[in-house]
N, C-alpha and C positions, 0 to 999 in steps of 0.2 A: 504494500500500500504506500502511496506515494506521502511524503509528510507533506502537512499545510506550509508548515515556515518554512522549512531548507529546499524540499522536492527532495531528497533521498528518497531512495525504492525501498530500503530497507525497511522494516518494524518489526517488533515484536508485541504478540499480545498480552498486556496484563489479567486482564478481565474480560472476561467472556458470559452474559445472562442474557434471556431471553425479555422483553418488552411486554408491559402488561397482559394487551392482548395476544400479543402470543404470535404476532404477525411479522417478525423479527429481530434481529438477534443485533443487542447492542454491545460494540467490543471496545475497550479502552486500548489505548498502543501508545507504544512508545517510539521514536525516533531511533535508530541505531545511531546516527550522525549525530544530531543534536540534543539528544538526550531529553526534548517536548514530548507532552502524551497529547493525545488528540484520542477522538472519540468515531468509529465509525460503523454505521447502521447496515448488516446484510439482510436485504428482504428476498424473496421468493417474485421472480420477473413471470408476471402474466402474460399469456399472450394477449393482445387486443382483442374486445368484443365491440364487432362494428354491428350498428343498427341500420337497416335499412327501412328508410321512411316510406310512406304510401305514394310520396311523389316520385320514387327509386333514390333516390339521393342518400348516402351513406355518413355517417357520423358514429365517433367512438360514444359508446356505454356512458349514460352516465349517470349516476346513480342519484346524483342530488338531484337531480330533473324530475326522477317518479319519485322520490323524496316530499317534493314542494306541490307536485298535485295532489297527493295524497293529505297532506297539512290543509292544504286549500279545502278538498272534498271534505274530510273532516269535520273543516267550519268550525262550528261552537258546539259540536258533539263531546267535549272532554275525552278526546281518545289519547291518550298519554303518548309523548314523541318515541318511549322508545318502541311499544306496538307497531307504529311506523316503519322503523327505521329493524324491528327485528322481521317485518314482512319484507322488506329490501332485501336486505341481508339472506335472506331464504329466494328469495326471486335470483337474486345475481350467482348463487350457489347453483341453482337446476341451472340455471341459463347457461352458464359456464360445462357443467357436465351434458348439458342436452345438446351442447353447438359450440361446435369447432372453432368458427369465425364471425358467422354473419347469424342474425336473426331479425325478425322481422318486427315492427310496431307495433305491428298489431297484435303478432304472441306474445307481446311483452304485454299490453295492454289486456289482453284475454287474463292470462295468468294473473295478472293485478287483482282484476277484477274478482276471480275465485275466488283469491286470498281475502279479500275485502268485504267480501259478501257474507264471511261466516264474522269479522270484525263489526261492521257496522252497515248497516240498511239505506239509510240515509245518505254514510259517503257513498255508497256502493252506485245510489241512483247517482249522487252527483257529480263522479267520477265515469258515470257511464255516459253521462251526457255530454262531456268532451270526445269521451272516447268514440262513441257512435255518435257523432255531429249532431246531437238531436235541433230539430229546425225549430220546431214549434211545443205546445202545451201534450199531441196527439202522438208527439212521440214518449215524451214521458210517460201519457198513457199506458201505450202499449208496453214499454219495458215494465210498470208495477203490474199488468196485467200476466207479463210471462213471470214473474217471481210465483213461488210455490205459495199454496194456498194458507199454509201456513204461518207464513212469513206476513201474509198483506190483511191487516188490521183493517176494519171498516166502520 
């Protein structure tokens, strides 16, 4: 590892522990040359998950994005951020083992919605209504109309 202050190639590791979550390993080192410690972080290199959009246009994964419509859909429903954010968290895991490179919007947004639907009712409509462009009142409709009889309160 190269040092910050001299550029020596040389180092040695003092310390070697893993990171709260567990998603990389932070090692302390030492300078052969100059005898400075520095600190440096090895993580595990993903390959890219690109999204491709419904107009075909391609963009990297990103996870704050269904993050922030999810907080939106939500609303003033008190669904706690980390519910949020442990539904991501489970989406970006299948996505990663179900697809190599490319997935599409719309599976992203279907799976969302799975997910959401056993969380909350209310985001579920209201994240659906981004999701399937709803135009008017009639489609709203129809989405509470296809939810299970159970679920729609009269």
């Amino acid at each position: 590892m190269k040092c910050p202050y001299c550029g020596h190639l040389d180092s040695r590791v003092i310390d070697s522990r893993s990171t709260e979550e567990g998603s990389a390993i932070r090692r302390r080192r030492e300078c052969a040359a100059c005898e400075k410690r520095f600190t440096t972080y090895e993580k595990l290199e993903e390959t890219p998950l690109i999204v491709v959009k419904r107009n075909g246009n391609r963009q990297l994964f990103d996870r704050k994005k269904i993050l922030n419509g999810l907080i939106y859909a939500g609303g003033k429903q008190n669904i706690p951020l980390h519910v949020f954010e442990q539904l991501v968290d489970e989406l970006e895991r299948e996505l990663r083992s179900d697809y190599s490179h490319e997935v599409s919007s719309d599976e992203i947004g279907r799976r969302v919605l799975v997910k959401l639907y056993d969380i909350d009712e209310v985001a579920y409509v209201r994240f659906a209504s981004v999701y399937h462009k709803f135009k008017d009142i009639n489609d709203f409709k129809k989405a509470l109309a296809e939810m299970p009889p159970e679920n729609v309160e009269t």
